[in-house]
C-alpha positions in Angstrom: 23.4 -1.3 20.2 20.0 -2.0 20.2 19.0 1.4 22.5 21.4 3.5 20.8 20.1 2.5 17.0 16.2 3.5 18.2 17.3 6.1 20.2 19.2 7.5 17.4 16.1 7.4 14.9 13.5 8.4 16.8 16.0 11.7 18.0 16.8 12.9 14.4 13.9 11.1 12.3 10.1 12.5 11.5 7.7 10.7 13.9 5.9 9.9 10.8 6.1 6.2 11.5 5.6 4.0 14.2 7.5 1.1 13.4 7.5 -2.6 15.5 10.3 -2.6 18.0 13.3 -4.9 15.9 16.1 -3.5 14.4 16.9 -5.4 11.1 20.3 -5.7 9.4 20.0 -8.0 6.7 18.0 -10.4 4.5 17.9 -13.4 2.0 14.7 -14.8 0.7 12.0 -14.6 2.6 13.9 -14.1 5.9 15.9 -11.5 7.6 17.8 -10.6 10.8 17.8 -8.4 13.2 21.4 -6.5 15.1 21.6 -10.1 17.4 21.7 -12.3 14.6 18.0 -13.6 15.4 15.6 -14.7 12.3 11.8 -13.6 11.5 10.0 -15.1 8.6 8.8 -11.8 6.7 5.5 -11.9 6.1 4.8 -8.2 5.3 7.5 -7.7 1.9 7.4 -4.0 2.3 4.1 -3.7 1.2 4.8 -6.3 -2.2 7.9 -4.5 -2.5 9.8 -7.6 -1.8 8.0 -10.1 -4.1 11.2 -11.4 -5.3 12.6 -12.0 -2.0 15.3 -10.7 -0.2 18.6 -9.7 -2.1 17.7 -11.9 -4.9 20.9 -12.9 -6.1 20.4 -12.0 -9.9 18.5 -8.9 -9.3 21.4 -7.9 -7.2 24.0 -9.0 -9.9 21.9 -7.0 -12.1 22.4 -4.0 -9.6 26.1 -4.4 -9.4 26.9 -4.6 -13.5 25.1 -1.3 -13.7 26.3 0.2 -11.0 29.8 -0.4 -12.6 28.9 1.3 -15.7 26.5 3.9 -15.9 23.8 5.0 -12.8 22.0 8.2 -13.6 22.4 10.5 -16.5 19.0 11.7 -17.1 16.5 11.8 -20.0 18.3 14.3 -21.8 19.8 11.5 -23.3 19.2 8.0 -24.7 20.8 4.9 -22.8 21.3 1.6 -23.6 18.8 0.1 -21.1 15.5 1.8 -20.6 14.2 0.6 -24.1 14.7 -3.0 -22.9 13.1 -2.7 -19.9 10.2 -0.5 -21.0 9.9 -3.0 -24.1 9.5 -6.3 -21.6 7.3 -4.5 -19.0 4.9 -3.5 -22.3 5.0 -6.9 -23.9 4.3 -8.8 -20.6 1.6 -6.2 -19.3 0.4 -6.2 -23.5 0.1 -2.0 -23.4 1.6 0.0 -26.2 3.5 2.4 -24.2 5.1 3.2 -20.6 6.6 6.5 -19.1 9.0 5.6 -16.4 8.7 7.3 -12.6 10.4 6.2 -9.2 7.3 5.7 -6.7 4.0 4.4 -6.6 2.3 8.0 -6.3 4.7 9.3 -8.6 3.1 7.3 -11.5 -0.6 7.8 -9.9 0.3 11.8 -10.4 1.5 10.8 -13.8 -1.9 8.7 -14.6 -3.7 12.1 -13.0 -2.0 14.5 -15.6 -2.3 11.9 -18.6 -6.3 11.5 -17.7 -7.1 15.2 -17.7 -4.7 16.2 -20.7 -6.3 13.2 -22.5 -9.8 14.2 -21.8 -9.3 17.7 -23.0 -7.5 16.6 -26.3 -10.3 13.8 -27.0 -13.0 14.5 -25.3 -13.4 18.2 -25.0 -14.0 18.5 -21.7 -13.6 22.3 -21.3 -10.6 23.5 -19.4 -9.8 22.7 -16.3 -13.4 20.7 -15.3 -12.0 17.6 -16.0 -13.3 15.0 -13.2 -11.5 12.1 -11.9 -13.9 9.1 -10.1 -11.8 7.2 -7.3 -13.2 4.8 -4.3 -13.7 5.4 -0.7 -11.1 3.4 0.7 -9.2 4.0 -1.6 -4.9 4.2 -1.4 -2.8 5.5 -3.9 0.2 7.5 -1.9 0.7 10.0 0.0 1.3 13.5 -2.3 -1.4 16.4 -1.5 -3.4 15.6 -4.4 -3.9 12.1 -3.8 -4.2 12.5 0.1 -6.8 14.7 -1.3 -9.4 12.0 -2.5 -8.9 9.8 0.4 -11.5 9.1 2.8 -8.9 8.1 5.7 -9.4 11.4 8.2 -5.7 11.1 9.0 -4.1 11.3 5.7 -5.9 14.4 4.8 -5.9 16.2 8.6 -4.0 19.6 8.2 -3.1 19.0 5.0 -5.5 21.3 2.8 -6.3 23.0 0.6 -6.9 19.9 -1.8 -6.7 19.9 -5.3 -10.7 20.3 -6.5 -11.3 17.6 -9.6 -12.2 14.2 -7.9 -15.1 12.5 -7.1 -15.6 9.6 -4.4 -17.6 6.7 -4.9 -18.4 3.5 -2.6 -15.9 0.4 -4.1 -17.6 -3.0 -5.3 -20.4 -1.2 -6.7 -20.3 -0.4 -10.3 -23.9 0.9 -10.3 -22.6 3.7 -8.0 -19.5 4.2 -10.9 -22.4 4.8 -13.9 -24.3 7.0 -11.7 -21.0 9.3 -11.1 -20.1 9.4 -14.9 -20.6 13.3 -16.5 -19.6 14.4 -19.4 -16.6 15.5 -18.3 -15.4 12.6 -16.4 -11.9 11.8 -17.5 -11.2 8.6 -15.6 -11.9 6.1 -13.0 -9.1 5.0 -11.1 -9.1 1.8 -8.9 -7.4 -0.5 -7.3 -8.3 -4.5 -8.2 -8.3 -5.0 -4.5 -7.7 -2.2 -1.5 -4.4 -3.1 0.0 -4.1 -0.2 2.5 -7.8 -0.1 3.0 -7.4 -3.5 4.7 -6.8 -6.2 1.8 -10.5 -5.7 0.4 -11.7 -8.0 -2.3 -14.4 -6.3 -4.5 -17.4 -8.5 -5.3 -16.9 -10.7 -8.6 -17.5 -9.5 -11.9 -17.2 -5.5 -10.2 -14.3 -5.0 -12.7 -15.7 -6.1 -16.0 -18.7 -4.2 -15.1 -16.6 -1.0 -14.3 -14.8 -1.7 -17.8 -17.9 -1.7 -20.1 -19.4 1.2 -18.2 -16.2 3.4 -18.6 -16.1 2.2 -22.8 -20.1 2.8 -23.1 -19.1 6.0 -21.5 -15.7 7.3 -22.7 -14.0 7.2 -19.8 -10.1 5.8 -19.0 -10.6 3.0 -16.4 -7.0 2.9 -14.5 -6.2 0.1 -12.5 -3.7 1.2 -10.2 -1.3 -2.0 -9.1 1.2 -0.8 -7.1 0.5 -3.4 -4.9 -1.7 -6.2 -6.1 0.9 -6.3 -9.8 3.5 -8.4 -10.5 1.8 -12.2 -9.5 1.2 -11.2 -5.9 -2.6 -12.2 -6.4 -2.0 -15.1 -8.3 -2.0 -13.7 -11.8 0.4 -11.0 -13.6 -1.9 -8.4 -12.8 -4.9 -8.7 -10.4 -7.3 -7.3 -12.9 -6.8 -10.4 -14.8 -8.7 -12.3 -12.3 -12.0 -10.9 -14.3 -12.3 -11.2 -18.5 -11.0 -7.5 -18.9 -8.3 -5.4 -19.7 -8.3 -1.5 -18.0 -7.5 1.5 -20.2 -3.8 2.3 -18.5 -2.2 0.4 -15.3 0.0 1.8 -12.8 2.7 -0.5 -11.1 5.2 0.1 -9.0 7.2 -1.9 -5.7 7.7 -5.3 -7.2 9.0 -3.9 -10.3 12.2 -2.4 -8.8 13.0 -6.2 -7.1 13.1 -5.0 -3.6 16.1 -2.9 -4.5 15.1 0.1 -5.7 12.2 2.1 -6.0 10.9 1.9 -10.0 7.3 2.7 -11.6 5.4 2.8 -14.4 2.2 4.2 -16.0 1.4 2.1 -18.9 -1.4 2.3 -21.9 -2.0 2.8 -25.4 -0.4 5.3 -27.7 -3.3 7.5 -28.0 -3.6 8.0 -24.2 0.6 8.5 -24.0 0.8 11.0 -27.1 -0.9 13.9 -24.9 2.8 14.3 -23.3 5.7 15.9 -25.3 8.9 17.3 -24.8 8.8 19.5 -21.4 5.1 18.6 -20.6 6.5 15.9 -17.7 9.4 14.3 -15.8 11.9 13.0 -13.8 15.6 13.1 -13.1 15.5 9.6 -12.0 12.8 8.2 -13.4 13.9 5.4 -15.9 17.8 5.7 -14.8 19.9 3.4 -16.4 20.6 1.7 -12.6 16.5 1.4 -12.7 16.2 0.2 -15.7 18.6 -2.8 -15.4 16.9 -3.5 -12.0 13.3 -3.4 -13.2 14.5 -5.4 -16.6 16.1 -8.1 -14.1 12.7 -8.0 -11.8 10.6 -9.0 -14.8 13.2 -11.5 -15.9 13.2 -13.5 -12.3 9.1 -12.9 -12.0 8.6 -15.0 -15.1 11.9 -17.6 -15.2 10.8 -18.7 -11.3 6.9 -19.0 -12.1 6.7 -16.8 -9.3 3.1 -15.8 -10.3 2.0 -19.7 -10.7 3.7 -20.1 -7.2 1.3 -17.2 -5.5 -1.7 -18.7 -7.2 -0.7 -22.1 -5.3 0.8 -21.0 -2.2 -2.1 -18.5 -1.9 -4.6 -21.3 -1.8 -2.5 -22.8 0.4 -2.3 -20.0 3.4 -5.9 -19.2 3.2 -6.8 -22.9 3.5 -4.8 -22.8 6.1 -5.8 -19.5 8.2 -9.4 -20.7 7.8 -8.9 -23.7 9.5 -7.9 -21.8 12.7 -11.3 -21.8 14.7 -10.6 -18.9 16.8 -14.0 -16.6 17.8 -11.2 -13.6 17.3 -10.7 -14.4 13.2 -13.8 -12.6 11.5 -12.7 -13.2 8.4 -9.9 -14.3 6.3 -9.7 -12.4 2.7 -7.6 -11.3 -0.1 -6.1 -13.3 -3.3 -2.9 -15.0 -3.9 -0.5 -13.8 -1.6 -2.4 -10.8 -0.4 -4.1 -11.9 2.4 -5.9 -9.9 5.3 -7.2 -11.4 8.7 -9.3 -9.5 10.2 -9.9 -9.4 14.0 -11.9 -8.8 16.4 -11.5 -5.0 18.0 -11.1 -6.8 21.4 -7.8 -7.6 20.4 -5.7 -5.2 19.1 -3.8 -6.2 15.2 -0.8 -4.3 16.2 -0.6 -6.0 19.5 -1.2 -9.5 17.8 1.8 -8.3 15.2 3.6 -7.5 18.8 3.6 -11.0 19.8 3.9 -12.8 16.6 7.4 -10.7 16.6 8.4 -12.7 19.6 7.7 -15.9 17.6 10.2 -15.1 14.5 6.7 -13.6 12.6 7.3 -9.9 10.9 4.4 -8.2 9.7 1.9 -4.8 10.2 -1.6 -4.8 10.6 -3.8 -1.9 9.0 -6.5 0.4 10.4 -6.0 -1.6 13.7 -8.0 -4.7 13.0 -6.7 -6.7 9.6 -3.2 -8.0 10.4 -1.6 -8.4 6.8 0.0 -11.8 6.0 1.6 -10.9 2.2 5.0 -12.7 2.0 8.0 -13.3 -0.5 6.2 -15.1 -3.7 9.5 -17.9 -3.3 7.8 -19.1 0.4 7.4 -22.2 0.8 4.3 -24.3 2.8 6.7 -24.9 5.6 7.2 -21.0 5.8 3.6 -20.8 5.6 2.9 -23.5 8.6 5.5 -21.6 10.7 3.0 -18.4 10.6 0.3 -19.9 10.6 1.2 -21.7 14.1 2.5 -18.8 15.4 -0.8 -17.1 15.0 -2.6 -19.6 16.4 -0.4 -19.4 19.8 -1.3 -15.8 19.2 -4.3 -16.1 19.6 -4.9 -18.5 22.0 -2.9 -16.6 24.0 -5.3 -13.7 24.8 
């Protein structure tokens, strides 16, 4: 079974992933198994995805009633659940508005169109010079505008032409931000801490200083959260580790509970009211089926202190990882429950993510030197301990 599953991906699947050799078939909390009924600890949660856990059981009750009773029916018409769940996302995130998308990049292209068309209503920018500042290092999906202003050659590679409007600037340095800043810079969009760029933690105070620059200045500071949102880093948002509050915030992944795949772009009514009728959209975005799933997500996030336990736990693990006193660890970084280790180059990440497979240890390392270690927000210190040994036998194993 095990050939035949591969086999049968890689022959009819894009080679557009490489994925670790185990073939999964079901989960529950912060485990799953694989087609012989073994168990790995999942320390990777689809990228934050799976904050909640596997198949959290009221998420997936949640999934069920709906499914039961209405799935997808589109904008054209009202339904009895997207004003709940946009009205609990807005009062926990404290924004005025949200517009509703499916994926991560699908509410970074919304946040793209709401920054230009904003900054030609209110600030005049003249038509079509409207300039967006992002970070080298920067991830926010995988469209061709956003591949666009990345700095990783291979996202980019035979991908061109790129959409002209961005400008890239080094991340952690807000002097580098006010020296970028023209009049017709619409926005500055950034994420609290790189998650794809290799869990990268900018220095303290970076995003209050990037907040009272883009005010002094005019400018829409966007923190994009796909990743770091929803108590992964040990608060709600991972802005709110600094005494600010961005212009608009994008979230995505933990929102649709490991289920389904839900977004938002959120901000204040003056930012929003540059879109009316026919000016954007989505046939699924903010689908009844969505909406009950994202409305349950936020529900469970708050009702199981899942963000309290990330703030503990999270002190926890990187206590813990630091302790290791292996020459091979050259740092241990991140918040929360977003944690990169970083290795040495003489020893391969996805090779250590290799072997930590054979110990019951799922996860994916980045850029070939930071293996990931971001986990369900409901593990436990004893889950914790288990990886944490593992990697250790990891690595004395070289």
């Amino acid at each position: 079974m095990t050939n035949s599953s591969m086999e049968r991906e890689r022959l009819y699947s894009a080679h557009n992933y490489e994925p670790i050799p185990v073939i999964l078939t079901r989960g529950e909390g912060v485990y799953v198994w694989d087609e012989n009924g073994k168990r790995y600890l999942d320390m990777m949660s689809a990228y934050s995805a799976v904050s909640h856990g596997h198949c959290h059981p009221k998420i997936v009750q949640a999934l069920q009633d709906q499914a039961r009773q209405l799935n997808v029916v589109s904008r054209a018409f009202y339904t009895d659940k997207l004003g709940l769940f946009l009205e609990r996302a807005c009062e926990l995130a404290q924004f005025d508005q949200a517009l509703p998308m499916n994926t991560g990049a699908e509410a970074v292209e919304t946040a793209i169109k709401a920054a230009r068309k904003w900054a030609y209503t209110f600030k005049e920018v003249p038509k079509d010079q409207a300039e967006i500042i992002v970070c080298a290092g920067n991830f926010h999906g995988r469209t061709t505008t956003i591949v666009g202003m990345s700095t990783e050659p291979q996202y980019r590679a035979g991908f061109g032409p790129f959409s002209p409007g961005f400008k890239i600037i080094p991340y952690g340095d807000a002097a580098a931000l006010e020296r970028a800043i023209t009049p017709h810079t619409a926005a500055f969009l950034v994420e609290p801490i790189q998650g794809e760029g290799g869990i990268v933690v900018p220095p303290p105070g970076y995003l209050k200083a990037c907040a009272a620059l883009c005010q002094q200045h005019h400018v829409l500071m966007i923190c994009d959260e796909v990743q770091t949102g929803l108590g992964r880093t040990g608060k709600l948002f991972a802005y709110q580790h600094e005494e600010m509050k961005p212009d608009a915030l994008i979230l995505g992944k933990a929102l649709g509970g490991g289920i389904l795949p839900v977004s938002l772009f959120l901000t204040r009514k003056e930012v929003m009211a540059v879109f009316t009728p026919g000016d954007h959209g989505s046939t699924f975005g903010g689908n009844p089926l969505a909406a009950a799933v994202g409305y349950a997500a936020l529900n469970v996030l708050m009702e199981e202190n899942l963000t309290e336990r990330a703030a503990k736990l999270g002190t926890y693990f990187h206590d813990r990882l630091k302790s290791l006193s292996s020459p091979l660890i050259k740092e241990v970084r991140g918040k929360g429950l977003l944690i990169g280790v970083e290795v040495d180059k003489s020893y391969p990440a996805r090779e250590i993510c290799l072997k930590l497979l054979q110990h019951g240890i799922l996860t994916k390392d980045t850029h070939g030197t930071v293996i990931r270690f971001a986990p369900p927000l409901v593990v436990t210190e004893e889950h914790i301990d288990k990886a944490v040994e593992a990697l250790k036998q990891v690595l004395m194993d070289k």
